[in-house]
PDB file of N, CA, C, O and CB in Angstrom:
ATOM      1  N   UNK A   1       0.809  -1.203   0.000  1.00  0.00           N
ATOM      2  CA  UNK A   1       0.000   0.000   0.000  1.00  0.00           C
ATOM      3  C   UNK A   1       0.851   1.264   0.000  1.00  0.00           C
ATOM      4  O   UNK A   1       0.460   2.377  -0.353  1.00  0.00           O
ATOM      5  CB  UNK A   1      -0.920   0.000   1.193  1.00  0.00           C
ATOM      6  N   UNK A   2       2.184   0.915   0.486  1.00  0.00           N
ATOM      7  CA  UNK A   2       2.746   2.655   0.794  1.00  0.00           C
ATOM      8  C   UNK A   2       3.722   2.788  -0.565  1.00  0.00           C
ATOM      9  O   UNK A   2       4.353   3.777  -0.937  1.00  0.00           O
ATOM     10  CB  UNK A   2       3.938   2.951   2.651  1.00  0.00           C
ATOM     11  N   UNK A   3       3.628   1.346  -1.232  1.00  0.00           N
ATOM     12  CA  UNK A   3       5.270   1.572  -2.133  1.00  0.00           C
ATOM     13  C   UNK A   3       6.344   1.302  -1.886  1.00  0.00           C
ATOM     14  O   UNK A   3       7.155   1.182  -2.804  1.00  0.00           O
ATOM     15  CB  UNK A   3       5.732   2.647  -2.379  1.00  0.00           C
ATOM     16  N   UNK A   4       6.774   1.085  -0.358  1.00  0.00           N
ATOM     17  CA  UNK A   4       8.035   0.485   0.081  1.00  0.00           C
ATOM     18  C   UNK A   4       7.909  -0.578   0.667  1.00  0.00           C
ATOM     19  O   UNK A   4       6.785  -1.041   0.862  1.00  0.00           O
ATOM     20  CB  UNK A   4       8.752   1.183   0.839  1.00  0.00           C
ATOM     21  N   UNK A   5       8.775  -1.064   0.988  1.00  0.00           N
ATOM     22  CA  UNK A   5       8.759  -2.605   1.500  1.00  0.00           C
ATOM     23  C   UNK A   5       8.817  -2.298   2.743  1.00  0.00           C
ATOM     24  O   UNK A   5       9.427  -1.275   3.052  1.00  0.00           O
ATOM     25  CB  UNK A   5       9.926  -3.674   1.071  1.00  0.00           C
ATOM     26  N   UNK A   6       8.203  -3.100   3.747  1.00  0.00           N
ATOM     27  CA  UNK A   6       8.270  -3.102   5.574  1.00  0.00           C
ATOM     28  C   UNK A   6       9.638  -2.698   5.881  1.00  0.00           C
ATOM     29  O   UNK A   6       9.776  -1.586   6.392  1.00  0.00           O
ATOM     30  CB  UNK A   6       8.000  -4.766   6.428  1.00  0.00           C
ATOM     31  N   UNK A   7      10.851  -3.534   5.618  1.00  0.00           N
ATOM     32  CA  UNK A   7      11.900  -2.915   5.874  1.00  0.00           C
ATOM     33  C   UNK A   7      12.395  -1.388   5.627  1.00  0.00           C
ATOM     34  O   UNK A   7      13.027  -0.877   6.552  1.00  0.00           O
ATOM     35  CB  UNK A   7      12.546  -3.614   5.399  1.00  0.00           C
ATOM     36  N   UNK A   8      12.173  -0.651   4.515  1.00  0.00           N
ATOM     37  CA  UNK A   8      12.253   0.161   3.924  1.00  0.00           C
ATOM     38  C   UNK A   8      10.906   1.410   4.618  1.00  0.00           C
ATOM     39  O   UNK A   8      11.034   2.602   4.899  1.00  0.00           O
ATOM     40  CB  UNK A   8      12.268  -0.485   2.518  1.00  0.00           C
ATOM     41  N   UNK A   9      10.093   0.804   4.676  1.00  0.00           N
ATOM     42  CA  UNK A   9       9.038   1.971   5.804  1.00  0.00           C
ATOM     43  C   UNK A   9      10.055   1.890   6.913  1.00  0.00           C
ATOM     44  O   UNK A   9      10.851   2.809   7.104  1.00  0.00           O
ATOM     45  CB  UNK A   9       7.081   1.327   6.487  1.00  0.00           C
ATOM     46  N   UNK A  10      10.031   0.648   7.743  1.00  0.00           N
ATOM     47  CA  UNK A  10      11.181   0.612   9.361  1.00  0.00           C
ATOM     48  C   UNK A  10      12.435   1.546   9.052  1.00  0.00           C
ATOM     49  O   UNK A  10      12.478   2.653   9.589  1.00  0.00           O
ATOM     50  CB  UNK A  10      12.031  -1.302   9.795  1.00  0.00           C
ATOM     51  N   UNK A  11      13.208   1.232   8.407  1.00  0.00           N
ATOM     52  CA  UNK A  11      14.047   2.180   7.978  1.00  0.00           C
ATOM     53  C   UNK A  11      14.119   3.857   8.190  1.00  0.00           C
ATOM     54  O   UNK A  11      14.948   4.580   8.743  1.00  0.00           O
ATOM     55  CB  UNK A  11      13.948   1.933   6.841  1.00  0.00           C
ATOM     56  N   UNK A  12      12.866   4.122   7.492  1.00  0.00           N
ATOM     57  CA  UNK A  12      12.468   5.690   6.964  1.00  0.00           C
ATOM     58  C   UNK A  12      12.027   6.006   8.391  1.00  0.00           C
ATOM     59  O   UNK A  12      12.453   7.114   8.715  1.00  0.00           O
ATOM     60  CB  UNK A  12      11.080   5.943   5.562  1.00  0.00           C
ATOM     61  N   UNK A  13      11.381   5.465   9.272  1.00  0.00           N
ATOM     62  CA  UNK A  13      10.826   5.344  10.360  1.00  0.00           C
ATOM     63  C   UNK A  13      11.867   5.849  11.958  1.00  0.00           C
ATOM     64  O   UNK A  13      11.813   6.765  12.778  1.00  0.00           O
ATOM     65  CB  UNK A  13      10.380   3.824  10.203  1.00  0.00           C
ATOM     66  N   UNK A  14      12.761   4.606  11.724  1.00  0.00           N
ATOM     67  CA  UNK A  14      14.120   5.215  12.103  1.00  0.00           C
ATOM     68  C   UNK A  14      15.099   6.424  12.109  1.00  0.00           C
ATOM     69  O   UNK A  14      15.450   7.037  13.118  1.00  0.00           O
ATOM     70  CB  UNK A  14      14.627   4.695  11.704  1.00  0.00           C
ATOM     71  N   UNK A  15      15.483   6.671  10.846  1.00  0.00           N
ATOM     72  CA  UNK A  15      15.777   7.766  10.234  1.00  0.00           C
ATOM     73  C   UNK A  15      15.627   8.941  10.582  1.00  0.00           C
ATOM     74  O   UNK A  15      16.517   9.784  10.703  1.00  0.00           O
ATOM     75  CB  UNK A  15      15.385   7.759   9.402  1.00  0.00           C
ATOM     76  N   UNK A  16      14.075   9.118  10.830  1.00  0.00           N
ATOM     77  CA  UNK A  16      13.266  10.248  10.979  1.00  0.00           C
ATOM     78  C   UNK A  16      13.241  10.302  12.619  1.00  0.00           C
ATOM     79  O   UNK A  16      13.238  11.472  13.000  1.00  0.00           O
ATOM     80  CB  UNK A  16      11.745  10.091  10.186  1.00  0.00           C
ATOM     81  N   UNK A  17      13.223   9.443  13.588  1.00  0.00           N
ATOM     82  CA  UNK A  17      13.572   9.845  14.719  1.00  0.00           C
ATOM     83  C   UNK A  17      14.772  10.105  15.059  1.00  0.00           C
ATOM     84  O   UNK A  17      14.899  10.980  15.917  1.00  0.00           O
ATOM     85  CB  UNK A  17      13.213   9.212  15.405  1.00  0.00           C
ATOM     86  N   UNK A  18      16.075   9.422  14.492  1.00  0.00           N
ATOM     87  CA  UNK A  18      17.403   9.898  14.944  1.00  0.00           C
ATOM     88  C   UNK A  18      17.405  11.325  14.099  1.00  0.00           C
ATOM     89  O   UNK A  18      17.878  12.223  14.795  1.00  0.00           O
ATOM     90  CB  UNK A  18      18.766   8.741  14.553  1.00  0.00           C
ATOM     91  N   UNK A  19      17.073  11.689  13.017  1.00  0.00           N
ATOM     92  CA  UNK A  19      16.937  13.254  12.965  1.00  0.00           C
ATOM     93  C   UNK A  19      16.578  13.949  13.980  1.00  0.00           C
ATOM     94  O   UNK A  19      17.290  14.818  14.484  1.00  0.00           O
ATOM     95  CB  UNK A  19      16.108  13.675  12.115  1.00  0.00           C
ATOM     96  N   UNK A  20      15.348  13.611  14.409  1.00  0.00           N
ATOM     97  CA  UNK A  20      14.763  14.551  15.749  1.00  0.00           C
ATOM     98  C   UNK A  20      15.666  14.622  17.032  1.00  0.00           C
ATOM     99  O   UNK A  20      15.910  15.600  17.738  1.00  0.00           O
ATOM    100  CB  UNK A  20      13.295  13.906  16.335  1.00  0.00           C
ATOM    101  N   UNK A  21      16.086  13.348  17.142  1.00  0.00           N
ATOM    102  CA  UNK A  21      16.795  13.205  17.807  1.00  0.00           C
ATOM    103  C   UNK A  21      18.592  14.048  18.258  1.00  0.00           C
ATOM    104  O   UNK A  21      19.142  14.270  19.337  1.00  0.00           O
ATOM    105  CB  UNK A  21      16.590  12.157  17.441  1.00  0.00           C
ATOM    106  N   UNK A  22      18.938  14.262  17.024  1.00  0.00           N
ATOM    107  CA  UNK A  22      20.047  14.903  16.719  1.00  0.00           C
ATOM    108  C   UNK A  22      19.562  16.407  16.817  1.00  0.00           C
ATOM    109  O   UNK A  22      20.286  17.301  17.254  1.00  0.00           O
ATOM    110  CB  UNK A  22      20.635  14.431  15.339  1.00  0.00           C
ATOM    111  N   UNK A  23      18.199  16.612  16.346  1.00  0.00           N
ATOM    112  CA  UNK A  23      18.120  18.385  15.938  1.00  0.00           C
ATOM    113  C   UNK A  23      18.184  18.494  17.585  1.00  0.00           C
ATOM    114  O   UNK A  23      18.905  19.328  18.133  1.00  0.00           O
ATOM    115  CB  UNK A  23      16.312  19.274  14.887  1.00  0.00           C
ATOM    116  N   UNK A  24      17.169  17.355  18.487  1.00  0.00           N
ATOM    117  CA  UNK A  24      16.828  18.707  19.829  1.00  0.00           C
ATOM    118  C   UNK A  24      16.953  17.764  20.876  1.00  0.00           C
ATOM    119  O   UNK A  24      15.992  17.907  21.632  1.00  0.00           O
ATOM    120  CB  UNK A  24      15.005  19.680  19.935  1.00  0.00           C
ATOM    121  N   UNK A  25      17.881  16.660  21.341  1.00  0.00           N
ATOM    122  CA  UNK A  25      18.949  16.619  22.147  1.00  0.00           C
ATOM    123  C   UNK A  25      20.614  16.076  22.165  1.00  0.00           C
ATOM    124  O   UNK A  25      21.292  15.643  21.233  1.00  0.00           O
ATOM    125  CB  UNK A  25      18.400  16.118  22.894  1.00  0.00           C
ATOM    126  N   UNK A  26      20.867  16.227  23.206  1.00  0.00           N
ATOM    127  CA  UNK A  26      22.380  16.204  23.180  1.00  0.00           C
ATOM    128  C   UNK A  26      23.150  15.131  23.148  1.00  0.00           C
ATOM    129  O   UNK A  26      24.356  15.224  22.918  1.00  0.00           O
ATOM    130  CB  UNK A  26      22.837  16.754  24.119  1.00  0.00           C
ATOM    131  N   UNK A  27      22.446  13.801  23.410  1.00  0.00           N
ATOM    132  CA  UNK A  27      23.185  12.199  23.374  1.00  0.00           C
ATOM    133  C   UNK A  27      23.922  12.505  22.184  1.00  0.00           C
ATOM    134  O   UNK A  27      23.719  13.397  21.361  1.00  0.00           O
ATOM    135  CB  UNK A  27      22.089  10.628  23.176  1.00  0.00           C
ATOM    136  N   UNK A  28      24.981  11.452  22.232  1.00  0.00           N
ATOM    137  CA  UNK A  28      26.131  11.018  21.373  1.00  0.00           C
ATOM    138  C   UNK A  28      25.261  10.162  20.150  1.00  0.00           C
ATOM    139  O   UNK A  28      24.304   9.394  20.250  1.00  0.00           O
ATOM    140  CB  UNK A  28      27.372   9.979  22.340  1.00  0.00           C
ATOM    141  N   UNK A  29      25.927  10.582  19.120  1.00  0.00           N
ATOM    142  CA  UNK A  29      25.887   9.890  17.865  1.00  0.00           C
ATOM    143  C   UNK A  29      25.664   8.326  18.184  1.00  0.00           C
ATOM    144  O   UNK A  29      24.765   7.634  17.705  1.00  0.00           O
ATOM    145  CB  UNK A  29      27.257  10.171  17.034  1.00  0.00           C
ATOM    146  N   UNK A  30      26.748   7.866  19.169  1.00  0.00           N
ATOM    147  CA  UNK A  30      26.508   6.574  19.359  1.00  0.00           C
ATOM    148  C   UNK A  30      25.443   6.298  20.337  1.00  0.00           C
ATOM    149  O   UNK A  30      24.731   5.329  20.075  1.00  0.00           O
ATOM    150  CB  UNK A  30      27.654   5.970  19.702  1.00  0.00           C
ATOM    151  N   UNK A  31      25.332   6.591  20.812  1.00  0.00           N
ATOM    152  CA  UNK A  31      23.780   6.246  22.167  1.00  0.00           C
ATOM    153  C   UNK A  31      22.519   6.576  20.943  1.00  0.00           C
ATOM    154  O   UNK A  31      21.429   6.009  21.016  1.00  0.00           O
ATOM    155  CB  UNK A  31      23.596   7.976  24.150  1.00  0.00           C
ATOM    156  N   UNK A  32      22.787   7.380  20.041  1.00  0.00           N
ATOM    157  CA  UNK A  32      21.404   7.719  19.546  1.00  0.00           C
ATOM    158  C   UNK A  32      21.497   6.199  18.389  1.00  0.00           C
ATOM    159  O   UNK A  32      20.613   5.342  18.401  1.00  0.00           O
ATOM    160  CB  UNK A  32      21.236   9.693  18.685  1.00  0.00           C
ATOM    161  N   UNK A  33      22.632   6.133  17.535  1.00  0.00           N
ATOM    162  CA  UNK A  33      22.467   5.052  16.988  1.00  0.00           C
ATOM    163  C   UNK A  33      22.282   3.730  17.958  1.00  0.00           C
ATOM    164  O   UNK A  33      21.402   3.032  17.454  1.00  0.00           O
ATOM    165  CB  UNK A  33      23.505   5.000  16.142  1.00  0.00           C
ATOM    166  N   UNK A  34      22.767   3.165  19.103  1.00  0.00           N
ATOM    167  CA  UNK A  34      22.542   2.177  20.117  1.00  0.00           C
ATOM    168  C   UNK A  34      20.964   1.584  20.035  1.00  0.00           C
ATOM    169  O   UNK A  34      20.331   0.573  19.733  1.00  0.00           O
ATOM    170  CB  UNK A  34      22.869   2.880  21.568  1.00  0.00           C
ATOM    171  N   UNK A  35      20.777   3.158  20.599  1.00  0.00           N
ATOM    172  CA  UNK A  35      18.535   3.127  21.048  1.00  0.00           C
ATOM    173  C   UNK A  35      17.905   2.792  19.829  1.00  0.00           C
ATOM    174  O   UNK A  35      17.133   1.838  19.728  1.00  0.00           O
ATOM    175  CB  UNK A  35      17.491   5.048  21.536  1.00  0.00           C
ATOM    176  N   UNK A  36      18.317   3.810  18.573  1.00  0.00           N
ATOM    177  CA  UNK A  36      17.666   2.954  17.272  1.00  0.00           C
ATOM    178  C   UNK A  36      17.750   1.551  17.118  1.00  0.00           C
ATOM    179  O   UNK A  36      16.978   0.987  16.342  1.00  0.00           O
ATOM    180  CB  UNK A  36      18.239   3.347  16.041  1.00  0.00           C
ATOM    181  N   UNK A  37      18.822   0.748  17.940  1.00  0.00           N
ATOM    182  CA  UNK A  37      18.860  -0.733  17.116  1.00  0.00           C
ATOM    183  C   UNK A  37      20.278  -0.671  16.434  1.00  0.00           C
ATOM    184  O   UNK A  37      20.657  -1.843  16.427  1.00  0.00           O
ATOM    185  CB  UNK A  37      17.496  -0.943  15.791  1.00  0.00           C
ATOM    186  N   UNK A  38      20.897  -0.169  16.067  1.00  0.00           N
ATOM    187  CA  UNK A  38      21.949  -0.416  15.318  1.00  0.00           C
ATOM    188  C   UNK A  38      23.034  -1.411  15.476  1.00  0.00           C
ATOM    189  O   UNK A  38      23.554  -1.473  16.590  1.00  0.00           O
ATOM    190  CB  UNK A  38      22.416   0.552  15.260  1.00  0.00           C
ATOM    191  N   UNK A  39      23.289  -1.884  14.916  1.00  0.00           N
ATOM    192  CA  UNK A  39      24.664  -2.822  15.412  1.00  0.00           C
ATOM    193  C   UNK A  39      26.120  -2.172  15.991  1.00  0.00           C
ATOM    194  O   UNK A  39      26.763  -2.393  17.017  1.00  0.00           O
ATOM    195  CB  UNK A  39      25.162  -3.664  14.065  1.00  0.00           C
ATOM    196  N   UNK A  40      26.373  -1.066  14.591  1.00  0.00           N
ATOM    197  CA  UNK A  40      27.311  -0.180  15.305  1.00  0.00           C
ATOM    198  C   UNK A  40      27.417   1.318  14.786  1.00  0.00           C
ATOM    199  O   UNK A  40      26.398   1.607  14.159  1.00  0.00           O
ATOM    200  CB  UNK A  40      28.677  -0.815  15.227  1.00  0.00           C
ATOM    201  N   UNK A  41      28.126   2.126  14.837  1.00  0.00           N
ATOM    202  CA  UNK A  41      27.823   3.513  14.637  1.00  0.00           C
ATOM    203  C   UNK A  41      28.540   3.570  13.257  1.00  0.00           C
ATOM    204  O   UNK A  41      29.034   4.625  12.860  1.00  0.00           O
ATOM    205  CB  UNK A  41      28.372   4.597  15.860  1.00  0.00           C
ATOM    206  N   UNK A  42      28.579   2.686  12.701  1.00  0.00           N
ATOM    207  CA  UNK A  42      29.372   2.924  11.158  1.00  0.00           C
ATOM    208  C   UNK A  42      28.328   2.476  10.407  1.00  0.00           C
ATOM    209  O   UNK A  42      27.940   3.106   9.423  1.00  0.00           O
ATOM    210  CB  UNK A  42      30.893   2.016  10.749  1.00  0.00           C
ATOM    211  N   UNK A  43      27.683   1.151  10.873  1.00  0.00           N
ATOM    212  CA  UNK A  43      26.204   1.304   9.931  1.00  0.00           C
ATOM    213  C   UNK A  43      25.229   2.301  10.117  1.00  0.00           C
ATOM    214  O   UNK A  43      24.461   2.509   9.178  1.00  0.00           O
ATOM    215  CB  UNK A  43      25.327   0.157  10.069  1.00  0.00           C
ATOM    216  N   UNK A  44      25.103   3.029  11.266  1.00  0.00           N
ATOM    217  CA  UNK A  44      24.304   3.942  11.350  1.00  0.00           C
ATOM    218  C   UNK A  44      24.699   4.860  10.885  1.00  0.00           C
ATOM    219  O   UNK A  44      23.824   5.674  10.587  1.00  0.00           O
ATOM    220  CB  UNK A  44      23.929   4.160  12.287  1.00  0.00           C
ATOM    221  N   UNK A  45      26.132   5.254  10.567  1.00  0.00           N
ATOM    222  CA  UNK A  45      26.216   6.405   9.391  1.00  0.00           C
ATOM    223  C   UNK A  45      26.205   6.300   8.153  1.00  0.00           C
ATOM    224  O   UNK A  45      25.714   7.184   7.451  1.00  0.00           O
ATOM    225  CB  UNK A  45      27.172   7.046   9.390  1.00  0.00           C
ATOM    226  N   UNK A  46      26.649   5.391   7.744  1.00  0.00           N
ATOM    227  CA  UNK A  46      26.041   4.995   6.300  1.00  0.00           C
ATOM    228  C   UNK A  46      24.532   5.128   5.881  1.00  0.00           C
ATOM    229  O   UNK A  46      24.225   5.766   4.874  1.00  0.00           O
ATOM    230  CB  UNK A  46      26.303   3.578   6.103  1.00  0.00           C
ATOM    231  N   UNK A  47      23.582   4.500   6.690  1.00  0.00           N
ATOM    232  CA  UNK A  47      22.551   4.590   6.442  1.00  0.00           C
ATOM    233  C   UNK A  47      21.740   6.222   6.637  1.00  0.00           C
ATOM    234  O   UNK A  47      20.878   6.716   5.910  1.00  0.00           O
ATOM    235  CB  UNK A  47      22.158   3.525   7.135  1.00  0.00           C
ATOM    236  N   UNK A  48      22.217   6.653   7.570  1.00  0.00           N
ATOM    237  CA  UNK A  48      22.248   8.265   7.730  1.00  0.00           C
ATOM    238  C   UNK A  48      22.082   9.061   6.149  1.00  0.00           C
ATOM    239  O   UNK A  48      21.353   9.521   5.270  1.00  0.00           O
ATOM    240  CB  UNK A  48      23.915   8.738   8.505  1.00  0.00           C
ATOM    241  N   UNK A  49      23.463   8.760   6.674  1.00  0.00           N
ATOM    242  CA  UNK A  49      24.375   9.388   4.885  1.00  0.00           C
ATOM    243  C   UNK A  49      23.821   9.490   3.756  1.00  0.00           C
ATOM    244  O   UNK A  49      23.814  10.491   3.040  1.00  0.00           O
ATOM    245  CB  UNK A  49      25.501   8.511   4.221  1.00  0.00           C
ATOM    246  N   UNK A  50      23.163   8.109   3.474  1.00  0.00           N
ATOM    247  CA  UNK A  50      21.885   7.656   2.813  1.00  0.00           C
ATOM    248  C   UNK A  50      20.866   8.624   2.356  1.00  0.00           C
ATOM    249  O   UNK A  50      20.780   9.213   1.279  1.00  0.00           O
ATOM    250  CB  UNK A  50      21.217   6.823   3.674  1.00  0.00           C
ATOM    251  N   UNK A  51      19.919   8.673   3.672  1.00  0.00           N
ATOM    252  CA  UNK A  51      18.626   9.197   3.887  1.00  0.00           C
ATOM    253  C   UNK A  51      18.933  10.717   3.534  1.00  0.00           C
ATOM    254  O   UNK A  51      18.133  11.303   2.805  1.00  0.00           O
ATOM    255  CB  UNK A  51      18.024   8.901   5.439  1.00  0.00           C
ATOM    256  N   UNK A  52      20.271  11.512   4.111  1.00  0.00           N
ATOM    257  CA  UNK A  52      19.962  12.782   4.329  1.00  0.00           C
ATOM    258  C   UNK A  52      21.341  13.683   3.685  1.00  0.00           C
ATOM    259  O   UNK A  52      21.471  14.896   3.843  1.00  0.00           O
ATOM    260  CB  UNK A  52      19.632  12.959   5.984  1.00  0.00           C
ATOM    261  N   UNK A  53      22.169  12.935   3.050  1.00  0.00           N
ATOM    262  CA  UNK A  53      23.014  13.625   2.214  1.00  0.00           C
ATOM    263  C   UNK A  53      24.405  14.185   3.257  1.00  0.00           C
ATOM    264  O   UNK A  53      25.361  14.799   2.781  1.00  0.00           O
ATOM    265  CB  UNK A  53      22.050  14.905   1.460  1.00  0.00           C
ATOM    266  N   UNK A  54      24.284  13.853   4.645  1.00  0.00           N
ATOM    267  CA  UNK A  54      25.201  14.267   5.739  1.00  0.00           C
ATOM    268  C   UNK A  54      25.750  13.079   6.423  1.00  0.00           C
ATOM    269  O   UNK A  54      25.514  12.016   5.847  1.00  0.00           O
ATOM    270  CB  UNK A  54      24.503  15.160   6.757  1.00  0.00           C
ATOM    271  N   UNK A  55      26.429  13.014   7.522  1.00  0.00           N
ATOM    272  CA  UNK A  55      26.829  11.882   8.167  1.00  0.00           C
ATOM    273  C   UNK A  55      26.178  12.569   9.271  1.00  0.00           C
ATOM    274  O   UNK A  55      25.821  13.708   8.971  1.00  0.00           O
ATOM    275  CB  UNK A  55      28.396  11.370   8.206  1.00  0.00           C
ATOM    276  N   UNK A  56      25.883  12.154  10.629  1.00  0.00           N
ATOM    277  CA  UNK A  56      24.586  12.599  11.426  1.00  0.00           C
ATOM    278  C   UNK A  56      25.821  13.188  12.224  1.00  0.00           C
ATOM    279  O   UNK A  56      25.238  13.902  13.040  1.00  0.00           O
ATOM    280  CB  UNK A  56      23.248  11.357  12.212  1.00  0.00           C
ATOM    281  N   UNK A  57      27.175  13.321  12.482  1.00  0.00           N
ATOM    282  CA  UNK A  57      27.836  14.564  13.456  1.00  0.00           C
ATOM    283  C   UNK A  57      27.699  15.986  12.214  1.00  0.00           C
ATOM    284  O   UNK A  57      27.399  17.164  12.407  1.00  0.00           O
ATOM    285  CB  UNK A  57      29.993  14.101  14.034  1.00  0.00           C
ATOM    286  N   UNK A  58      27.994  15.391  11.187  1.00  0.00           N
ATOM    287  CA  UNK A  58      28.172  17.114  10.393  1.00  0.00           C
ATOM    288  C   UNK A  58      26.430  17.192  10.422  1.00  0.00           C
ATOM    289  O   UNK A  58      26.390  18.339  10.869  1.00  0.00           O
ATOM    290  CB  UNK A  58      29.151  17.249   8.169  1.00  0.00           C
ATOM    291  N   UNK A  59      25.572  16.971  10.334  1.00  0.00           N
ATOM    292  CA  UNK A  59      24.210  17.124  10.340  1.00  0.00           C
ATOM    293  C   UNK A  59      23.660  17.871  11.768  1.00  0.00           C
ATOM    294  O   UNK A  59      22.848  18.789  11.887  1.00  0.00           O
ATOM    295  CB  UNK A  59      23.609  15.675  10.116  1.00  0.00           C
ATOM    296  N   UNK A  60      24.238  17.299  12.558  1.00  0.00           N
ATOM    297  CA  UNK A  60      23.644  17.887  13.885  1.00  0.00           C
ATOM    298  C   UNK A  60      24.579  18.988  14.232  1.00  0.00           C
ATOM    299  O   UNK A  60      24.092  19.557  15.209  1.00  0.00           O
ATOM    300  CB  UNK A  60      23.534  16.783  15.154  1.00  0.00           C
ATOM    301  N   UNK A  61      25.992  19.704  13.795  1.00  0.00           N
ATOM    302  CA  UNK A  61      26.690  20.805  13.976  1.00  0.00           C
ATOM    303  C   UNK A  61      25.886  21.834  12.750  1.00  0.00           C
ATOM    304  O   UNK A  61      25.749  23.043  12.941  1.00  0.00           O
ATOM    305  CB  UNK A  61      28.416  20.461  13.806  1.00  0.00           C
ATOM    306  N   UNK A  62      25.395  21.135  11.487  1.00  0.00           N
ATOM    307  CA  UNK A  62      24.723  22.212  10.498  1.00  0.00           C
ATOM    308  C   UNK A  62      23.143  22.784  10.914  1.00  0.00           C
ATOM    309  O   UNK A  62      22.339  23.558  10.392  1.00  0.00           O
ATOM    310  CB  UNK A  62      24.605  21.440   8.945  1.00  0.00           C
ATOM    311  N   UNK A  63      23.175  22.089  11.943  1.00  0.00           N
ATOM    312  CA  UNK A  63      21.295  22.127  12.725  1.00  0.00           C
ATOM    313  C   UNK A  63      21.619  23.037  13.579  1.00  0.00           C
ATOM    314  O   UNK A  63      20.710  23.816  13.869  1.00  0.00           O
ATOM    315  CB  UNK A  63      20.447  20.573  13.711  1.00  0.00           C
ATOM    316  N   UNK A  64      23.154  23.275  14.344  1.00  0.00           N
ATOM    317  CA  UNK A  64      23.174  24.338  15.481  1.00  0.00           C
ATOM    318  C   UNK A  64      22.883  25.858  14.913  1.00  0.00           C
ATOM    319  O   UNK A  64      22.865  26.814  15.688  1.00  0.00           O
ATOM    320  CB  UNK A  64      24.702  24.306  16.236  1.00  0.00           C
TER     321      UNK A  64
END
């Protein structure tokens, strides 16, 4: 129904809270990737990187 595959909604889903997450509090890159689920903070920047054209430390210093 949406066009993406379950994984691919979970994904976007993710994504979109470690954004929020990064714009308006202060945890570490890694605690925020941890709580998402991630395995480690190198897949979580890749996949970042991905979604939003940044790696989520230069993303959250371009948000200050």
């Amino acid at each position: 129904q949406f066009g993406i595959t379950p994984f691919e909604y979970r994904q976007k889903l993710r994504m979109g809270t470690a954004k929020r997450m990064l714009e308006f509090s202060d945890q570490e890159v890694k605690a925020i990737a941890e709580r998402l689920g991630f395995a480690n903070i190198y897949h979580f920047t890749r996949v970042f990187s991905k979604f939003y054209g940044l790696p989520p430390a230069r993303f959250r210093h371009r948000s200050l």
